[in-house]
TIMILO-794038 format. One record per residue: residue number from 1; x negated, y negated, z negated of N, C-alpha, C in turn; residue in three letters. Coordinates in steps of 0.1 Angstrom, whole numbers, always signed. Each point is the difference from the previous one (the first is absolute). Last residue first. Layout:
// residues N
<site NUM; <X; Y; Z>; <X; Y; Z>; <X; Y; Z>; ala>
...
This chain:
// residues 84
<site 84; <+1527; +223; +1143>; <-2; -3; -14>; <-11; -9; -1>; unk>
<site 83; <+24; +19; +41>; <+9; -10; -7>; <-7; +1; -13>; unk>
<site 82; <-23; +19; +31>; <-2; -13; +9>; <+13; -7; -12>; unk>
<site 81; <-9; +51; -6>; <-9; -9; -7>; <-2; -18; +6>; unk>
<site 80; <+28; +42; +15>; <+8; -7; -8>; <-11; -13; -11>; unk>
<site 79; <-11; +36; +34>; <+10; -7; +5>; <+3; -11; -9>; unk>
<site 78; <-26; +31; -17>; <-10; -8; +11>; <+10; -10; +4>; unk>
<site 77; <+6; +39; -38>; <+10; -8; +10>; <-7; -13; +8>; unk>
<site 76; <-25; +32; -32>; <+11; +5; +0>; <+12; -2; +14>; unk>
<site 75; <-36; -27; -18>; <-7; +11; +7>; <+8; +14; +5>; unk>
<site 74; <+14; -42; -25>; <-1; -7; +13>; <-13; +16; +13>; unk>
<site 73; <+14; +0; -47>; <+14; +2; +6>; <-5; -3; +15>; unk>
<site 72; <-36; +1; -31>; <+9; +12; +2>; <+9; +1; +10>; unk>
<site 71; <-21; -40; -15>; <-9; +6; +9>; <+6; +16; +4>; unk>
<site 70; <+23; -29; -33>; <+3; -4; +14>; <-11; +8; +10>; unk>
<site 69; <-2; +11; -41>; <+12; +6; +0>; <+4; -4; +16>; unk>
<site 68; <-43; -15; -25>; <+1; +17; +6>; <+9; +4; +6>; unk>
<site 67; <+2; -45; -16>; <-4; +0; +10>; <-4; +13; +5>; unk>
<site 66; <+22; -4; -42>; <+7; -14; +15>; <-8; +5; +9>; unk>
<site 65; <-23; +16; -38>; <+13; +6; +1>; <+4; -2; +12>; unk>
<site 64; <-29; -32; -13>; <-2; +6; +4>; <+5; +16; +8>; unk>
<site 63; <+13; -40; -29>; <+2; +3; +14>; <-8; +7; +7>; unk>
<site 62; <+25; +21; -38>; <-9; -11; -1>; <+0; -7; +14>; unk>
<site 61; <+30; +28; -35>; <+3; -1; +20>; <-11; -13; -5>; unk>
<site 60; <-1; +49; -28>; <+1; -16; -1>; <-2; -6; +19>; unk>
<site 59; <+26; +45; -22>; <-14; -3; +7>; <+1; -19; +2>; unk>
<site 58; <+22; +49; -29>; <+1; -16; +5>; <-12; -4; +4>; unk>
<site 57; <+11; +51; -4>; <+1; -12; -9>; <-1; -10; +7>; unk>
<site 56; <+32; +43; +23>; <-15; -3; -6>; <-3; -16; -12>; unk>
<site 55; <+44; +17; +26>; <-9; +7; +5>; <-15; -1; -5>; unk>
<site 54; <+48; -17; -19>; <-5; +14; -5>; <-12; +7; +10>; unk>
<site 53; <+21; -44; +11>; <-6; -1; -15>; <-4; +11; -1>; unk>
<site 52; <+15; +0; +42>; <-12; -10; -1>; <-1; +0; -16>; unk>
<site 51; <+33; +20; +5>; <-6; +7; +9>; <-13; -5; -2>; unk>
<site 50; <+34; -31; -12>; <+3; +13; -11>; <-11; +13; +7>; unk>
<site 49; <+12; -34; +31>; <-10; -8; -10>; <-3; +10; -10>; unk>
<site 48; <+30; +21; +34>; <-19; -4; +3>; <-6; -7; -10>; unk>
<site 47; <+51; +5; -5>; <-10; +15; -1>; <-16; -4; +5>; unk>
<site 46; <+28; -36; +0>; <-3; +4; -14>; <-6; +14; +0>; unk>
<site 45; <+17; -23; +41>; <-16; -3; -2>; <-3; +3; -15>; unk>
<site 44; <+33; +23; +17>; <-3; +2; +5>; <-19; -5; -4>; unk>
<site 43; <+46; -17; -14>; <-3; +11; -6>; <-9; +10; +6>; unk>
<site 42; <+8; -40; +21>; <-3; -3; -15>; <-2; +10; -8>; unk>
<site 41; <+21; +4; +43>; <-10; -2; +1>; <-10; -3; -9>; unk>
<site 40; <+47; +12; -2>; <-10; +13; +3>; <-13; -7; -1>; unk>
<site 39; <+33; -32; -4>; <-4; +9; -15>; <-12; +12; +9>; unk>
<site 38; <+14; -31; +32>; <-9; -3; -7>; <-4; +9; -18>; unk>
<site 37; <+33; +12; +32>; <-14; +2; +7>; <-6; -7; -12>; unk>
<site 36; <+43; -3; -14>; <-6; +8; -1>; <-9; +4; +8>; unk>
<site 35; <+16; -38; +8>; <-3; +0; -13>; <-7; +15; -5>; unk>
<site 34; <+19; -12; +44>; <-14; -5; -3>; <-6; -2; -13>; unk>
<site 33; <+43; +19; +12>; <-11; +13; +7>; <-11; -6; -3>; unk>
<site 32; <+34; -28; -19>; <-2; +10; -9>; <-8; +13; +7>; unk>
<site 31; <+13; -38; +25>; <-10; -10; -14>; <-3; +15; -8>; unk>
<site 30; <+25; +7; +41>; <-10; -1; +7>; <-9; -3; -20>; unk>
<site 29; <+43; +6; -3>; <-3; +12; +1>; <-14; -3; +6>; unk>
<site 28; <+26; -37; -4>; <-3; +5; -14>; <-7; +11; +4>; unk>
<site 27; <+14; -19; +37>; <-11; -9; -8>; <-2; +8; -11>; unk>
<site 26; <+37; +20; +17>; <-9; +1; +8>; <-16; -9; -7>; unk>
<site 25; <+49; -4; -13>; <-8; +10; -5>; <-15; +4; +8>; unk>
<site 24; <+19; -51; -6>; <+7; +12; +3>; <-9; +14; -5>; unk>
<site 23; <-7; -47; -13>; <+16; -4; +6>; <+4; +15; +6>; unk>
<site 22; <-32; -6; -48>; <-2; +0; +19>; <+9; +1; +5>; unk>
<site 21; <-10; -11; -51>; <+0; -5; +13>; <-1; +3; +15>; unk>
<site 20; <+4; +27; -41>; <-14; -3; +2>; <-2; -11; +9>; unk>
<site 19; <+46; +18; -10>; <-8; -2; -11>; <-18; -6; -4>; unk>
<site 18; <+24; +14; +44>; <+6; -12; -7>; <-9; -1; -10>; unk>
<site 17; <-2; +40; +12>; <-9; -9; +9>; <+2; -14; -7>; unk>
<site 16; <+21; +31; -18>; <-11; +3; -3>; <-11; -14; +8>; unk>
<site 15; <+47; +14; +12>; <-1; -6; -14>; <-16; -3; -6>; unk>
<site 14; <+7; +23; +38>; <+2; -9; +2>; <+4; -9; -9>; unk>
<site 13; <-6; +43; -2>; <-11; -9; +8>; <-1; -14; -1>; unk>
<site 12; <+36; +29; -18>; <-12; -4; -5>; <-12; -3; +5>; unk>
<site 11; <+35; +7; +30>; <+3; -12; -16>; <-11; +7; -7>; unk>
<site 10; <-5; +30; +30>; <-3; -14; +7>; <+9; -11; -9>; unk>
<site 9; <+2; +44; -15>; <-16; -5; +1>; <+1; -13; +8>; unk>
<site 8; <+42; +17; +0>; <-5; -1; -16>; <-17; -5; +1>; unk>
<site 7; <+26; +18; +42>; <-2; -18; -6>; <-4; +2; -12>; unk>
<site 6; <-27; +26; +29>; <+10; +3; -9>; <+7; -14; -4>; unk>
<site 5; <-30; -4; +43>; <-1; +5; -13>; <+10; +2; -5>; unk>
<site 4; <-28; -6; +48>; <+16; +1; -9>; <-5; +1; -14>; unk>
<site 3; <-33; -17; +37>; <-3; +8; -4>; <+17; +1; -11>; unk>
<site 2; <-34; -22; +45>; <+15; -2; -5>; <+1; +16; -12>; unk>
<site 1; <-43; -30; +25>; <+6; +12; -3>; <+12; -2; -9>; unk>
């Protein structure tokens, strides 16, 4: 996809790029859509862990724990009990 820009935005692109070592604007633009997927994603597994702390008290992971949890999932997903 061919996409124009403002020259002013494309020197600073491209100043930018440089700056971060990349020989053009393109690579740069791919490092910063994968940078920010991975911020969403982080900010994403902090809303679950922060979720997981405020849903109840702490349950000790014994192995027995282990083994309710696997008899669960594997009752849940039959399919998926030949990879544990």
């Amino acid at each position: 996809m061919n996409i124009t820009l403002p020259d002013a935005l494309a020197i600073r692109l491209n100043q930018q790029a440089a700056e971060h070592g990349f020989d053009s604007i393109g690579p740069f633009i791919e490092a910063l859509l994968d940078y920010d997927s991975v911020r969403i994603d982080h900010e994403h597994l902090e809303e679950l862990l922060l979720d997981g702390i405020e849903s109840g008290g702490a349950v000790e992971a014994t192995p027995e724990f282990w083994q309710k949890q696997k008899r669960e999932f594997v009752e849940n997903h039959p399919d998926a009990a030949e990879y544990l």
